[in-house]
C-alpha positions in Angstrom: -51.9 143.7 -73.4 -55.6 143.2 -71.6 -58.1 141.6 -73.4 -61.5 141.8 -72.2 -64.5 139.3 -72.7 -68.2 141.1 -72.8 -71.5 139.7 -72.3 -74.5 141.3 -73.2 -78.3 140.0 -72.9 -81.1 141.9 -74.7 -84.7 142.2 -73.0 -87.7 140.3 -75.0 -85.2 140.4 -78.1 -86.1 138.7 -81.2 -83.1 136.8 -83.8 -83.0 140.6 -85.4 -82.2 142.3 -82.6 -78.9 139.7 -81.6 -78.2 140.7 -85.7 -78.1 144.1 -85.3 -76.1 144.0 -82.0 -73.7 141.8 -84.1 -73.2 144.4 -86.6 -72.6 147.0 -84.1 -70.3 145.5 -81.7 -68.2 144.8 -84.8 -68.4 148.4 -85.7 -66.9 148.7 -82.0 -64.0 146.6 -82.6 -65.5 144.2 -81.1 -65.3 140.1 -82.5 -68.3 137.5 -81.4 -67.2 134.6 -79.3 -69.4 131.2 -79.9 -69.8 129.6 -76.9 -70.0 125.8 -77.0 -73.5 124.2 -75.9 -75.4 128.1 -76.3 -76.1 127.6 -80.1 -78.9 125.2 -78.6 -80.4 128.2 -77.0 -83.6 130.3 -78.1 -82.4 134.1 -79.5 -85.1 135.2 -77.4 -82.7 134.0 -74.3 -79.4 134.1 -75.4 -76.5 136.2 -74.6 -74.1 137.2 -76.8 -70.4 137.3 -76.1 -67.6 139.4 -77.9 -63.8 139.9 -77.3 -62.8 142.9 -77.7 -60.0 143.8 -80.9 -57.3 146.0 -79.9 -55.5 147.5 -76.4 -57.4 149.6 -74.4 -58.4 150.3 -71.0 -61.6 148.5 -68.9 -63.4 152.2 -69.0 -63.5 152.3 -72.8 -64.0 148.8 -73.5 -67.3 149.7 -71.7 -68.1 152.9 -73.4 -67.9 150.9 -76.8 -69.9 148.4 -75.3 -72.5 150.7 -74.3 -72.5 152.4 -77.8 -73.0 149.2 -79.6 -75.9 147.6 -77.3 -78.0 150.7 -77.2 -78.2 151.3 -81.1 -80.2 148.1 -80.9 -82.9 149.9 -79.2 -84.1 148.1 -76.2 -83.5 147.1 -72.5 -80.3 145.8 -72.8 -77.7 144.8 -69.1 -74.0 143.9 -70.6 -71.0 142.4 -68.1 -67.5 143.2 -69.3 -64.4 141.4 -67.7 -60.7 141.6 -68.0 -59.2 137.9 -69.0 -56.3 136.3 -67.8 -53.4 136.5 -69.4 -52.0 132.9 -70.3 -48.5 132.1 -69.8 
């Protein structure tokens, strides 16, 4: 099964922006990822990361992705990635 890692980065976003894109990445199967040593980090400059929940191919994986990050409502760029399967 792939599993696939997505970052996405908001443009001049505000806390309530990263909470709504919470909300709807969820809504896209999607489950936040806290990163160690980002928590420190302004909302106004963080990224948020999200594994996706469930088996699915890299093409829709992006199409939730793209779903999700453009209900928030502003510039938004997102990076999704196929991990490596552990042994």
């Amino acid at each position: 099964m792939n599993t696939f890692r997505t970052s996405v980065r908001i443009k001049d976003a505000q806390t309530s922006d990263y909470e709504k894109l919470d909300t709807e990445m969820a809504k896209q199967l999607f489950a936040r990822v806290y990163v160690t040593g980002r928590s420190a980090l302004p909302a106004t400059s963080a990224e948020r990361q999200y594994d996706y929940r469930g088996s699915t191919s890299l093409q829709d994986v992006t199409a939730a992705a793209y779903k999700a990050a453009r209900k928030v409502g502003k510039e938004y760029s997102f990076t999704v990635i196929r991990r490596k399967r552990s042994s």
